[in-house]
Phi, psi and omega in degrees: 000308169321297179315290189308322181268006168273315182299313215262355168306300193307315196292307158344308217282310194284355188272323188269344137312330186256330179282355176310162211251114152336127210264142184261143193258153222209172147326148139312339185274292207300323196270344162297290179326316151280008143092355202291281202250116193243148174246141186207123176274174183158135180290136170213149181255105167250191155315321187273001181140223191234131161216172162268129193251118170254135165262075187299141173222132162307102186252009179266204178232025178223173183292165180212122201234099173232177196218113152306100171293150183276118186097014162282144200252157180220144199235165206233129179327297199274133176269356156263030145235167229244116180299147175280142156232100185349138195227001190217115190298107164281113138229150180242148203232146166211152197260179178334154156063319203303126130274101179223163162279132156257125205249114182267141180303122187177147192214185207258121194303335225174071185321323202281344188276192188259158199249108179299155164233232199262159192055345190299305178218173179252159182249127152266125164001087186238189202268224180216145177317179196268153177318324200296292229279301227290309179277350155297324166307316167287338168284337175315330219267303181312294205272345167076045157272354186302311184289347186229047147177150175300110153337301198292317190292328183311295161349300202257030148307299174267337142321295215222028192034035184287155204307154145277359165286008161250025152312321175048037176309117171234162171075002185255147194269200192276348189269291172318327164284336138327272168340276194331284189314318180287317192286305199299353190262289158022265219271309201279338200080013159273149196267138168310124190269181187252007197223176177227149178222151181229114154297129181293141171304145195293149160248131231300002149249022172246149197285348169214155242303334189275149166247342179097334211252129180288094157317322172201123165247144173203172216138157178260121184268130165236141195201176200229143175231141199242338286158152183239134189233202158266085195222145191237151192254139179215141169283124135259181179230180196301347196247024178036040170278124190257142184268319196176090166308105201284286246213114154255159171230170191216134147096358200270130190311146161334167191149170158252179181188120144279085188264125195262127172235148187213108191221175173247132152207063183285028160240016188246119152290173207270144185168165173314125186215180183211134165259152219223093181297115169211145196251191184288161207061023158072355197304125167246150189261299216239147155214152188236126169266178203187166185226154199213000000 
Protein backbone atom coordinates (compact mmCIF):
# COMPACT_ATOMS: atom_id res chain seq x y z
CA UNK A 1 0.00 0.00 0.00
CA UNK A 2 2.69 2.12 0.97
CA UNK A 3 4.49 1.19 -2.45
CA UNK A 4 1.18 2.44 -4.45
CA UNK A 5 1.38 5.41 -2.84
CA UNK A 6 4.91 6.49 -3.21
CA UNK A 7 5.30 5.45 -6.91
CA UNK A 8 2.43 8.41 -8.24
CA UNK A 9 3.89 11.03 -5.42
CA UNK A 10 6.99 10.47 -7.04
CA UNK A 11 5.91 10.63 -10.61
CA UNK A 12 3.86 14.28 -9.56
CA UNK A 13 7.30 15.42 -8.02
CA UNK A 14 9.16 14.59 -11.34
CA UNK A 15 6.49 15.88 -13.79
CA UNK A 16 6.73 19.45 -11.72
CA UNK A 17 10.79 19.63 -11.88
CA UNK A 18 10.63 19.14 -15.32
CA UNK A 19 8.11 21.50 -16.24
CA UNK A 20 10.04 24.13 -14.59
CA UNK A 21 10.44 27.24 -17.15
CA UNK A 22 14.52 27.86 -17.86
CA UNK A 23 15.75 30.78 -15.56
CA UNK A 24 16.51 33.13 -18.99
CA UNK A 25 19.62 34.91 -19.37
CA UNK A 26 19.57 38.68 -19.94
CA UNK A 27 22.73 41.40 -20.86
CA UNK A 28 24.75 42.51 -18.06
CA UNK A 29 23.41 46.40 -18.99
CA UNK A 30 20.03 45.23 -18.58
CA UNK A 31 20.42 43.63 -15.07
CA UNK A 32 22.48 46.50 -14.06
CA UNK A 33 20.09 48.89 -15.70
CA UNK A 34 17.25 47.29 -13.90
CA UNK A 35 18.77 47.42 -10.78
CA UNK A 36 18.80 43.33 -10.52
CA UNK A 37 23.00 43.36 -9.93
CA UNK A 38 25.51 45.88 -9.21
CA UNK A 39 28.74 45.55 -10.99
CA UNK A 40 32.19 47.34 -10.25
CA UNK A 41 35.47 46.32 -12.62
CA UNK A 42 39.26 46.31 -12.29
CA UNK A 43 42.25 44.59 -14.10
CA UNK A 44 44.10 41.71 -12.23
CA UNK A 45 47.00 39.63 -13.42
CA UNK A 46 46.29 35.73 -13.12
CA UNK A 47 48.14 33.08 -14.62
CA UNK A 48 46.20 32.51 -17.74
CA UNK A 49 47.07 36.49 -18.47
CA UNK A 50 45.21 39.99 -17.61
CA UNK A 51 41.43 39.96 -17.09
CA UNK A 52 38.94 41.93 -16.25
CA UNK A 53 37.84 41.33 -12.92
CA UNK A 54 34.25 42.21 -11.97
CA UNK A 55 32.52 41.90 -8.47
CA UNK A 56 29.12 41.14 -9.00
CA UNK A 57 26.05 41.51 -6.66
CA UNK A 58 22.82 39.87 -6.38
CA UNK A 59 20.47 42.52 -4.92
CA UNK A 60 17.47 40.94 -5.76
CA UNK A 61 15.48 37.65 -3.89
CA UNK A 62 15.51 35.37 -6.96
CA UNK A 63 18.72 33.65 -9.07
CA UNK A 64 19.71 36.26 -11.61
CA UNK A 65 21.25 34.53 -15.06
CA UNK A 66 22.83 37.59 -17.06
CA UNK A 67 25.52 36.95 -20.17
CA UNK A 68 28.94 39.51 -21.17
CA UNK A 69 28.51 39.80 -24.96
CA UNK A 70 31.54 39.94 -26.90
CA UNK A 71 31.99 44.05 -27.91
CA UNK A 72 30.33 45.22 -24.25
CA UNK A 73 32.29 48.18 -23.39
CA UNK A 74 33.61 48.83 -19.62
CA UNK A 75 34.54 52.32 -19.28
CA UNK A 76 37.44 53.14 -16.64
CA UNK A 77 36.89 55.93 -13.42
CA UNK A 78 39.88 57.36 -14.79
CA UNK A 79 39.80 58.86 -18.50
CA UNK A 80 43.44 58.54 -19.27
CA UNK A 81 43.25 55.11 -19.38
CA UNK A 82 41.73 53.19 -22.34
CA UNK A 83 38.14 51.17 -21.74
CA UNK A 84 37.98 47.62 -22.04
CA UNK A 85 36.20 45.38 -24.59
CA UNK A 86 35.08 42.20 -23.84
CA UNK A 87 36.42 39.72 -26.29
CA UNK A 88 34.60 36.60 -25.32
CA UNK A 89 30.55 35.79 -24.57
CA UNK A 90 30.09 34.92 -20.34
CA UNK A 91 27.15 34.07 -18.82
CA UNK A 92 26.76 34.11 -15.13
CA UNK A 93 24.39 32.76 -12.74
CA UNK A 94 24.11 34.05 -8.91
CA UNK A 95 21.76 33.05 -6.39
CA UNK A 96 19.66 35.56 -3.99
CA UNK A 97 22.14 37.74 -2.52
CA UNK A 98 25.42 35.92 -3.77
CA UNK A 99 28.19 38.11 -4.19
CA UNK A 100 31.75 37.13 -6.37
CA UNK A 101 34.16 37.58 -8.70
CA UNK A 102 33.99 37.33 -12.07
CA UNK A 103 36.85 37.25 -14.78
CA UNK A 104 36.16 38.49 -18.18
CA UNK A 105 38.05 38.01 -21.31
CA UNK A 106 38.55 41.96 -22.42
CA UNK A 107 41.42 44.17 -24.33
CA UNK A 108 42.04 47.34 -24.72
CA UNK A 109 39.94 50.31 -26.61
CA UNK A 110 41.84 53.38 -27.43
CA UNK A 111 44.87 52.95 -28.56
CA UNK A 112 46.46 56.05 -27.96
CA UNK A 113 45.62 56.22 -24.01
CA UNK A 114 47.41 54.41 -21.17
CA UNK A 115 46.81 50.63 -20.67
CA UNK A 116 45.42 49.95 -17.18
CA UNK A 117 46.87 47.48 -14.65
CA UNK A 118 46.19 46.13 -11.68
CA UNK A 119 44.81 48.97 -9.31
CA UNK A 120 45.42 51.54 -11.45
CA UNK A 121 41.58 52.56 -12.10
CA UNK A 122 38.05 51.03 -11.61
CA UNK A 123 35.53 50.06 -14.65
CA UNK A 124 31.99 50.97 -14.95
CA UNK A 125 29.12 49.86 -17.10
CA UNK A 126 29.73 51.64 -20.34
CA UNK A 127 27.57 51.09 -23.78
CA UNK A 128 28.74 48.50 -26.57
CA UNK A 129 31.13 48.49 -29.28
CA UNK A 130 29.92 48.98 -33.00
CA UNK A 131 28.00 46.07 -34.37
CA UNK A 132 30.92 45.32 -36.92
CA UNK A 133 33.86 44.91 -33.91
CA UNK A 134 30.74 42.61 -31.36
CA UNK A 135 30.52 40.02 -34.78
CA UNK A 136 33.92 40.00 -35.57
CA UNK A 137 34.59 38.65 -32.14
CA UNK A 138 32.19 36.50 -31.94
CA UNK A 139 32.89 34.96 -35.14
CA UNK A 140 36.57 35.03 -34.06
CA UNK A 141 35.31 33.26 -30.96
CA UNK A 142 32.94 30.52 -33.05
CA UNK A 143 36.00 29.50 -35.35
CA UNK A 144 38.41 29.16 -32.55
CA UNK A 145 40.81 31.71 -33.82
CA UNK A 146 42.15 33.66 -30.79
CA UNK A 147 45.02 31.80 -30.33
CA UNK A 148 46.26 32.71 -34.23
CA UNK A 149 45.91 36.51 -34.07
CA UNK A 150 46.64 39.10 -32.30
CA UNK A 151 43.73 40.16 -30.50
CA UNK A 152 44.38 43.52 -29.52
CA UNK A 153 45.64 44.85 -32.81
CA UNK A 154 42.20 43.28 -34.29
CA UNK A 155 40.45 45.62 -31.39
CA UNK A 156 42.12 48.63 -32.59
CA UNK A 157 41.32 47.79 -36.04
CA UNK A 158 38.18 49.12 -35.42
CA UNK A 159 38.62 51.18 -32.32
CA UNK A 160 41.21 53.25 -33.65
CA UNK A 161 41.49 52.32 -37.47
CA UNK A 162 44.60 50.69 -37.29
CA UNK A 163 45.96 48.63 -40.22
CA UNK A 164 44.63 45.00 -40.50
CA UNK A 165 47.94 44.13 -42.13
CA UNK A 166 48.88 43.86 -37.87
CA UNK A 167 47.16 40.72 -37.30
CA UNK A 168 49.91 38.54 -37.08
CA UNK A 169 48.29 35.72 -38.56
CA UNK A 170 50.08 32.30 -37.55
CA UNK A 171 48.81 28.64 -37.55
CA UNK A 172 46.35 29.26 -40.20
CA UNK A 173 46.08 27.60 -43.41
CA UNK A 174 45.85 29.40 -46.67
CA UNK A 175 41.86 28.78 -46.75
CA UNK A 176 41.45 30.13 -43.67
CA UNK A 177 43.38 33.03 -44.04
CA UNK A 178 41.76 33.66 -46.72
CA UNK A 179 38.28 33.78 -45.09
CA UNK A 180 40.07 35.95 -41.77
CA UNK A 181 40.67 38.59 -44.76
CA UNK A 182 37.05 38.34 -46.48
CA UNK A 183 35.23 39.00 -42.79
CA UNK A 184 37.79 41.87 -41.66
CA UNK A 185 37.87 44.00 -45.14
CA UNK A 186 34.16 43.24 -44.79
CA UNK A 187 33.17 44.20 -41.35
CA UNK A 188 36.09 46.97 -40.77
CA UNK A 189 35.83 48.66 -44.34
CA UNK A 190 39.54 48.34 -45.10
CA UNK A 191 40.81 46.90 -48.43
CA UNK A 192 43.20 43.71 -48.11
CA UNK A 193 47.00 44.96 -47.64
CA UNK A 194 49.78 43.44 -49.67
CA UNK A 195 51.76 43.16 -46.24
CA UNK A 196 51.91 41.89 -43.30
CA UNK A 197 53.65 44.21 -40.36
CA UNK A 198 54.67 42.95 -36.61
CA UNK A 199 55.20 45.90 -33.73
CA UNK A 200 57.89 45.50 -31.70
CA UNK A 201 56.18 44.62 -28.03
CA UNK A 202 55.50 47.83 -25.86
CA UNK A 203 57.52 48.00 -23.36
CA UNK A 204 56.65 46.33 -19.84
CA UNK A 205 57.21 49.38 -18.31
CA UNK A 206 55.48 51.73 -19.81
CA UNK A 207 51.92 52.48 -19.08
CA UNK A 208 51.40 52.30 -23.19
CA UNK A 209 50.33 49.44 -24.80
CA UNK A 210 51.57 50.48 -28.08
CA UNK A 211 54.97 50.98 -29.22
CA UNK A 212 54.76 52.24 -32.66
CA UNK A 213 58.12 50.90 -33.55
CA UNK A 214 57.66 47.87 -37.17
CA UNK A 215 59.98 45.38 -36.02
CA UNK A 216 59.14 43.62 -39.42
CA UNK A 217 57.08 44.51 -42.79
CA UNK A 218 57.26 41.71 -45.36
CA UNK A 219 55.09 40.89 -48.79
CA UNK A 220 55.30 39.85 -52.41
CA UNK A 221 55.80 42.69 -54.55
CA UNK A 222 54.46 41.89 -58.17
CA UNK A 223 55.36 44.33 -61.07
CA UNK A 224 55.93 44.03 -64.71
CA UNK A 225 59.33 44.91 -66.94
CA UNK A 226 58.63 45.76 -70.65
CA UNK A 227 62.39 46.45 -70.95
CA UNK A 228 65.42 45.03 -69.40
CA UNK A 229 66.30 47.59 -66.73
CA UNK A 230 68.17 48.69 -63.32
CA UNK A 231 66.09 48.29 -60.41
CA UNK A 232 65.71 49.39 -57.44
CA UNK A 233 63.15 48.66 -54.30
CA UNK A 234 63.16 51.91 -52.16
CA UNK A 235 60.73 52.99 -48.95
CA UNK A 236 59.76 56.46 -49.66
CA UNK A 237 57.51 58.50 -47.29
CA UNK A 238 54.47 60.65 -48.07
CA UNK A 239 56.40 63.88 -49.15
CA UNK A 240 58.34 60.90 -51.89
CA UNK A 241 61.77 61.38 -49.60
CA UNK A 242 63.42 58.19 -50.15
CA UNK A 243 64.08 56.60 -46.62
CA UNK A 244 65.70 53.61 -47.51
CA UNK A 245 67.09 51.07 -50.27
CA UNK A 246 66.05 47.31 -49.81
CA UNK A 247 66.99 45.87 -53.30
CA UNK A 248 69.16 46.70 -55.99
CA UNK A 249 68.93 44.24 -59.16
CA UNK A 250 71.12 45.42 -62.12
CA UNK A 251 70.38 44.26 -65.40
CA UNK A 252 66.72 42.47 -64.78
CA UNK A 253 65.26 41.09 -67.85
CA UNK A 254 61.82 41.97 -69.28
CA UNK A 255 59.26 40.22 -67.29
CA UNK A 256 56.72 39.39 -64.89
CA UNK A 257 58.17 39.08 -61.17
CA UNK A 258 57.16 38.24 -57.94
CA UNK A 259 59.41 39.50 -55.52
CA UNK A 260 58.83 38.29 -51.47
CA UNK A 261 60.49 41.43 -49.36
CA UNK A 262 61.00 41.26 -45.76
CA UNK A 263 62.74 44.38 -44.08
CA UNK A 264 62.96 46.02 -40.60
CA UNK A 265 61.99 49.42 -39.76
CA UNK A 266 62.20 50.15 -37.01
CA UNK A 267 63.45 53.52 -37.80
CA UNK A 268 60.58 54.86 -39.38
CA UNK A 269 57.89 57.02 -37.26
CA UNK A 270 54.48 56.02 -37.58
CA UNK A 271 52.98 57.47 -40.64
CA UNK A 272 52.03 56.76 -44.53
CA UNK A 273 55.24 55.11 -46.71
CA UNK A 274 55.67 53.49 -50.00
CA UNK A 275 57.68 50.89 -51.31
CA UNK A 276 58.58 52.14 -54.73
CA UNK A 277 59.79 49.80 -58.02
CA UNK A 278 62.32 52.10 -60.09
CA UNK A 279 64.29 51.47 -63.09
CA UNK A 280 66.98 53.87 -64.38
CA UNK A 281 66.00 57.50 -65.44
CA UNK A 282 63.57 57.89 -62.08
CA UNK A 283 61.08 55.56 -64.31
CA UNK A 284 58.86 54.09 -61.72
CA UNK A 285 57.23 50.45 -62.56
CA UNK A 286 55.57 49.51 -59.40
CA UNK A 287 54.62 51.38 -55.82
CA UNK A 288 53.33 49.41 -53.01
CA UNK A 289 51.59 51.77 -50.01
CA UNK A 290 52.00 50.87 -46.17
CA UNK A 291 51.31 51.97 -42.91
CA UNK A 292 53.43 52.47 -40.19
Amino acid sequence: MHIKTAIPVLMLSGCLLGSLPAQKSQSIETAVKRRLITCRGSVEVLYSGQKLKLEVKNRSRDTVVFHVDPGQIFTPTNAAYQPLIATRQKTIRLAPGEERPVYVNALCGDQPKMSASDGTTDFTMGGRASSALAAMLQQIQELGWEKNINMQNLVWAFTNDMSIASLEVEGLDALSRQKLMRLMTTKSGQSEPWYQIKYRPADPSSPILFSGIADEIKGDLKYELAQTDDIRIQVIDAQGRIQKTLVFIPGQAPGRYTLPLKFAAEELPLGQYSVRVEGRNALTYAKFNFEI
